[in-house]
N, C-alpha and C positions, 0 to 999 in steps of 0.2 A: 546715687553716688556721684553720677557727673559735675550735678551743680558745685557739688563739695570742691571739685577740682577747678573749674573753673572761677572761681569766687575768689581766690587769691591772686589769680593773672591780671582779674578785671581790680582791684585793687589796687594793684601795684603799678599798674597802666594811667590808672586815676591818681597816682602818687606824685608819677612824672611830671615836671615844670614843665609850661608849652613852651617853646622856642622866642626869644625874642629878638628882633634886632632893629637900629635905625637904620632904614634906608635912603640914602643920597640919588639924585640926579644927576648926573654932571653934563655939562654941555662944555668942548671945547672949542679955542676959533675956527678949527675949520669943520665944526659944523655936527661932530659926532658925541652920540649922547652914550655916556657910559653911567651903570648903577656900581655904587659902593657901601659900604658899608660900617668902613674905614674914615673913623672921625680926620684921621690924619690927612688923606689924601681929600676929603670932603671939601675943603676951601671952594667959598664961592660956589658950593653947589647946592642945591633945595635938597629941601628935608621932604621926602614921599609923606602922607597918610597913612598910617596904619591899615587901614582899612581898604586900602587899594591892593590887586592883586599883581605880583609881582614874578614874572617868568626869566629862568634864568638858560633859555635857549636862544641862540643868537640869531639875528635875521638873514634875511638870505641876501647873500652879496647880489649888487645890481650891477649886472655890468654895460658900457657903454651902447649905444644903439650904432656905432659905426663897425666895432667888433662882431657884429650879429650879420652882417654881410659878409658873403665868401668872395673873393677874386680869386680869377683864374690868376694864375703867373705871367706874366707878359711879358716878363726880361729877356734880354738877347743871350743870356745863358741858360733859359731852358730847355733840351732836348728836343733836338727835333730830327722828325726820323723822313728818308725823302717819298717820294711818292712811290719810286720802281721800290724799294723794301719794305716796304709797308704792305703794297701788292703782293711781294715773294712772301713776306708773313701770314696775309689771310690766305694765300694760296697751300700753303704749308699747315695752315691751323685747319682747311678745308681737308686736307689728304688724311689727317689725324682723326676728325670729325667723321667722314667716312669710313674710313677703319677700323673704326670705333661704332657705327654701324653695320656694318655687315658679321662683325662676332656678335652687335648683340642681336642680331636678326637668326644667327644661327642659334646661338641660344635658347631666343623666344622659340625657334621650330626645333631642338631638342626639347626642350619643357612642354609643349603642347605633347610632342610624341609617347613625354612619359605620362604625362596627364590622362590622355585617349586611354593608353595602356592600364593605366590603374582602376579607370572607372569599366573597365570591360573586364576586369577581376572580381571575384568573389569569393571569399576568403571564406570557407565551412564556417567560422566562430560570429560570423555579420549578419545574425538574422535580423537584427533589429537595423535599422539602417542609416541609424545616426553614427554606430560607427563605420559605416562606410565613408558619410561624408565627414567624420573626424581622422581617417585614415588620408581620404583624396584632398584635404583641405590645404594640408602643405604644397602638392602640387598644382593648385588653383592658384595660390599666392605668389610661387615663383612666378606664371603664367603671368597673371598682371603688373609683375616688377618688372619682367623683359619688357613687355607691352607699353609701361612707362617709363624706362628708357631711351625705349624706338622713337617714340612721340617727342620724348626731350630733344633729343640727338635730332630729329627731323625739324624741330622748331630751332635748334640751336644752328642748324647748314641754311636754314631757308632767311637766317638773320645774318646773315654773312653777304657782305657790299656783292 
């Protein structure tokens, strides 16, 4: 019963006129090549081959090789901040930086505390012992998120002038 069905689409598909069109070259003076198709606007421009294949996605813009280099700013209007503020600024980003160490240092030793605490529990229903570590895995995870904050924070005060 299928081919029955499909015998009329295949038909009607073969019915269809294929597509035609002239296609145009056009080259302008300064240099850029456009396709038409358009007998009108075609003046002065070659007629394609039919038989050549023809893509209607546009090329990628090239841009200068002097653009592709970055400069700092150099003008006498940009920002400049002096040396004593600049100092009170790392000093100030340093007191924030450590502050920011020692909570998460507490942290890490509350999370280890309740870590310790949970693996010395034994809950009647864990005979089997995966879930135990499916119970203590959450607080394994916190343990290593303190752990690599400390290290960031320790890398981030030890990069400090």
């Amino acid at each position: 019963m299928r081919p029955y069905r499909i015998l009329p689409l295949l038909l009607l598909a073969g019915l269809a006129p294929p597509a035609h069109a002239e296609i145009y070259k056009c080259t302008d003076p300064a240099g850029r090549v456009t396709y038409t198709n358009d007998r009108s606007l075609a003046r002065g421009c070659v007629r394609l081959q039919s038989d050549q294949p023809v893509s209607s996605v546009p090329a990628p813009v090239r841009r200068p090789a002097a653009a592709a280099t970055r400069e700092t700013p150099q003008s006498a209007d940009f920002p400049r901040v002096s040396p004593n503020e600049q100092r009170g600024r790392d000093d100030a980003r340093r007191q924030v930086l450590q502050e920011e160490m020692r909570t998460e240092e507490q942290k890490l030793a509350e999370a280890e505390k309740a870590l310790s605490e949970q693996e010395s529990i034994r809950l009647g229903d864990e005979r089997n012992y995966q879930k135990v570590l499916d119970r203590v895995q959450p607080f394994k995870d916190r343990v290593e998120l303190h752990k690599r904050n400390v290290e960031a924070l320790r890398r981030e005060i030890s990069s400090l002038r």
